[in-house]
Every structure is written in C-alpha cells, then in structure tokens.
C-alpha positions in Angstrom: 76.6 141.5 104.5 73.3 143.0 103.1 72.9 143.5 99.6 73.0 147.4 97.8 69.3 147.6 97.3 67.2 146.1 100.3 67.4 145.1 103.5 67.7 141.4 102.6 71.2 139.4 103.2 72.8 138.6 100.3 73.6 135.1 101.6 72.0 132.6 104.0 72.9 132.9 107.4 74.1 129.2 107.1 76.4 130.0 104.9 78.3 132.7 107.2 78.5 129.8 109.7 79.7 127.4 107.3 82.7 130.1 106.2 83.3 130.2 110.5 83.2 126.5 111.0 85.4 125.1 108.1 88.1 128.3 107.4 88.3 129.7 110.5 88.0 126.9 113.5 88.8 123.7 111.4 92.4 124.5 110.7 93.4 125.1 114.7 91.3 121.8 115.1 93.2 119.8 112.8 96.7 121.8 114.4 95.7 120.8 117.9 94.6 116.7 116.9 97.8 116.1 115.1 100.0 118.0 117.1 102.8 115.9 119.5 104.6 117.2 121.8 107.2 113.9 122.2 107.1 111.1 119.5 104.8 107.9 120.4 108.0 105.7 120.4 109.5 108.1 122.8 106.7 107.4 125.1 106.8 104.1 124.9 110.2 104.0 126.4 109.7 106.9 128.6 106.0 106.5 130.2 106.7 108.9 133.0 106.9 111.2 130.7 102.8 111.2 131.1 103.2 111.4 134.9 104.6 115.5 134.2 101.7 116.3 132.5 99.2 115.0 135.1 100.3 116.4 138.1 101.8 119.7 137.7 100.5 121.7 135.1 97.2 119.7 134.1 96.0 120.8 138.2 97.6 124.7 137.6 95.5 125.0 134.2 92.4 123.5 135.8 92.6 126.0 139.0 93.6 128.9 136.3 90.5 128.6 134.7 88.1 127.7 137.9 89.0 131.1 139.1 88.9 133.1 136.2 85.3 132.2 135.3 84.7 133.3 138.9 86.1 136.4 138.1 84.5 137.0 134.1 80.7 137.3 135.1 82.0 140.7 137.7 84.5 142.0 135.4 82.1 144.5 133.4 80.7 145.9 136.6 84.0 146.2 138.3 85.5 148.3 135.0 82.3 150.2 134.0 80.4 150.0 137.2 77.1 149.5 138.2 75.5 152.2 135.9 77.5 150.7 133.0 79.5 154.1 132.5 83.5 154.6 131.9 
C-alpha cells in the first residue's frame, strides 16, 4: 500500500508481515496443533490405531509429494514453453 502523495509505503514492511504471520497463518496453525482425529483415551486402548497411519497413507503422501516436486521445477516450460509464450 503506498500512500496518496509519494512513493513512500504508508506502513513498515514489518508490519505487512506481522498482519500475514498472526491473521493469516496463525489460525490454521493453532487448527492443525489441536486438532484430533480419535480421542487420547481411545488410543490408549486402541494403539493399533497408530499402526494405520504409518504404513499406508504416511508412505502414499510422502511418494505424492517426492514426485510432484520432481514434476513443479518443469511445469512452466512444459505449459508455456521454452520461449515462455502461451
């Protein structure tokens, strides 16, 4: 945001991180910490319950994203090609 008359920001640049860090990211932070997905007394009666985690989707989601930042870095080239044109 620049202000009317000048060139000059009307704010600090620390403060436009500041707004991003604590109204836009900390919310989904504090969503994802306290978020539970089975009760902890559930789980201490049931600990296979951690075993479905660890082997099937934990290595799906890590291969997932292995080959998608293969694929990311060649993406603009393969859409726009090599001279950066649609």
């Amino acid at each position: 945001m620049f202000n009317w008359f000048s060139g000059q920001t009307l704010y600090d640049a620390y403060l436009y991180q500041l707004f991003n860090l604590f109204y836009a990211s900390m919310p989904i932070v504090v969503y994802a910490v306290f978020d539970e997905e089975y009760s902890s007394s559930f789980l201490d009666k049931a600990p296979q319950a951690y075993k479905q985690g660890m082997l099937g989707t934990f290595n799906l989601f890590i291969s997932y994203k292995i080959i998608t930042s293969k694929k990311v870095p060649f993406s603009p080239e393969r859409y726009f090609g090599s001279d950066g044109c649609l």
